[in-house]
C-alpha positions as CSV (number, residue, x, y, z in Angstrom):
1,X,0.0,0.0,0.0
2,X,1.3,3.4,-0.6
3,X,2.0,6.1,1.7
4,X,-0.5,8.6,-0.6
5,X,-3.7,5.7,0.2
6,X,-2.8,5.4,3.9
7,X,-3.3,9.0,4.1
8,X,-6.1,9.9,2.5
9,X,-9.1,9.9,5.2
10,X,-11.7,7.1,5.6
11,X,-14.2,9.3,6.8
12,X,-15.4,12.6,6.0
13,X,-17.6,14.0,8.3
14,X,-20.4,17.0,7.0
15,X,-20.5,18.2,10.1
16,X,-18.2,18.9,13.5
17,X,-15.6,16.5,14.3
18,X,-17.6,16.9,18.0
19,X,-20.1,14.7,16.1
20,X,-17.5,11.8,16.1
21,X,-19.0,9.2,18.4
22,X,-17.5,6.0,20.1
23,X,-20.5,4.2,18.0
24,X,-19.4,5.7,14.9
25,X,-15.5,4.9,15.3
26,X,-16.4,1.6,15.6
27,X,-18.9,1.2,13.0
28,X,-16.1,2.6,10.3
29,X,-13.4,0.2,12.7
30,X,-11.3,3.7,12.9
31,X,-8.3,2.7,15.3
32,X,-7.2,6.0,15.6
33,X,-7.7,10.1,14.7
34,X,-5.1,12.9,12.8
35,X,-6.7,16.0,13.9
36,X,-6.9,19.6,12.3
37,X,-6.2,22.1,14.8
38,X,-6.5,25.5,13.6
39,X,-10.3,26.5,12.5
40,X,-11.0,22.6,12.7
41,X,-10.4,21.8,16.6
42,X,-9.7,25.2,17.8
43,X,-10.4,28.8,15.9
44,X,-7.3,30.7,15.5
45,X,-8.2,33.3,17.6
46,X,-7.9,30.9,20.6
47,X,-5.3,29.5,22.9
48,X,-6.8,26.9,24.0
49,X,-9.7,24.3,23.8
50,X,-12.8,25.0,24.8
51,X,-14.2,23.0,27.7
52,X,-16.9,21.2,24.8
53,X,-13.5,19.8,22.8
54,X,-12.0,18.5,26.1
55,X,-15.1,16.8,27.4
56,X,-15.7,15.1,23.5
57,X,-11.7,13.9,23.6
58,X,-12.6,12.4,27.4
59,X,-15.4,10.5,25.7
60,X,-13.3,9.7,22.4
61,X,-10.0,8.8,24.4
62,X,-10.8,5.2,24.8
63,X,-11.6,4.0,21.9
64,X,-9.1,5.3,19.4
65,X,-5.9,7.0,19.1
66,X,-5.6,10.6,18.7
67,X,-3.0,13.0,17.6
68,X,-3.4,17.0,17.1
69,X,-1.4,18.0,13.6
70,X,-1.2,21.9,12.5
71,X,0.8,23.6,9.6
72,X,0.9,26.1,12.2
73,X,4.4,26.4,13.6
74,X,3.6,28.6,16.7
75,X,5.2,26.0,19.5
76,X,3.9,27.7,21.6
77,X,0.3,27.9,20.7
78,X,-0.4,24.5,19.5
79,X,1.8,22.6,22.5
80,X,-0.7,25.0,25.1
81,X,-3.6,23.4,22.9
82,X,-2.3,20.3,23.2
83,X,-1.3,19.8,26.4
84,X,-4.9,21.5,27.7
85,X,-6.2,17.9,25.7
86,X,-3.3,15.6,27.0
87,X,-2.6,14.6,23.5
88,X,0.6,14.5,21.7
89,X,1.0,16.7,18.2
90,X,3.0,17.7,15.2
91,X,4.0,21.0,14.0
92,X,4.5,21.5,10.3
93,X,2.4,19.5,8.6
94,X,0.6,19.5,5.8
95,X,-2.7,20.0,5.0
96,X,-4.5,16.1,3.7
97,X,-5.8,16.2,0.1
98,X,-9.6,15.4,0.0
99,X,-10.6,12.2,-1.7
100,X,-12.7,12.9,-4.7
């Protein structure tokens, strides 16, 4: 398998990744999560996540893995984001192509 298939998403949601449920995961056997940060997680404007985002990863954490990701390379911003979520991220990176 190439490194282009494994990552291009297997879901994409219509709505807020706050949607994402433990039922859901499972139904589409997701093991684990690469999410957005800036204006997909948290709005740019922001610091840090709101108290909705941390209560939906609390529910989330169990059943799947989840890294933050942001082309944002403001260390500081995004590792405050993160570490307000307990989850481990990646600075740089680049934005997934959508699957047509």
């Amino acid at each position: 398998m190439s490194w282009g298939k494994l990552l291009q998403p297997d879901l994409i949601l219509g709505d807020s990744v706050l949607s994402l449920s433990p039922n859901l995961l499972q139904h589409y056997n997701l093991k684990g999560l690469v999410l957005d940060v800036d204006e997909t997680l948290v709005p740019m404007s922001a610091a840090e996540a709101s108290e909705e985002l941390r209560q939906w990863v609390e529910e989330i954490r169990p059943s799947v893995a989840l890294w933050l990701v942001s082309n944002n390379l403001s260390q500081n911003r995004i590792s405050r984001i993160a570490q307000s979520l307990s989850l481990p991220y990646i600075l740089g990176a680049q934005n997934p192509l959508a699957v047509s």
